[in-house]
Steps between C-alpha positions, in 0.01 A plus 500: 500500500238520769200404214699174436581411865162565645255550217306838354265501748760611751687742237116693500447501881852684518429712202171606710719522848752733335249729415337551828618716735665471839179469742311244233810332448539395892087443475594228216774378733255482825246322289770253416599481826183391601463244267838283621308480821251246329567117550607411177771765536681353824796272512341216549256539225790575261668188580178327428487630168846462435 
């Protein structure tokens, strides 16, 4: 189900998250984090691209 909604690409990054373990996992979820800060990220970005 999740490989036809959103592709493989995200099925492998969760395969690789699962097997990490607690303090990489919230690493992985600062890095992410950090990357919704970027412009193309914010609201009004999104509803340019929408």
């Amino acid at each position: 189900m999740i490989v036809a909604q959103y592709g493989q690409d995200v099925w492998d990054a969760l395969c690789m998250y699962i097997q990490l373990d607690a303090e990489d996992r919230a690493e992985v979820r600062g890095m992410m984090k950090g990357l919704y800060r970027h412009d193309k990220y914010s609201i009004q970005e999104g509803l340019k691209n929408a």
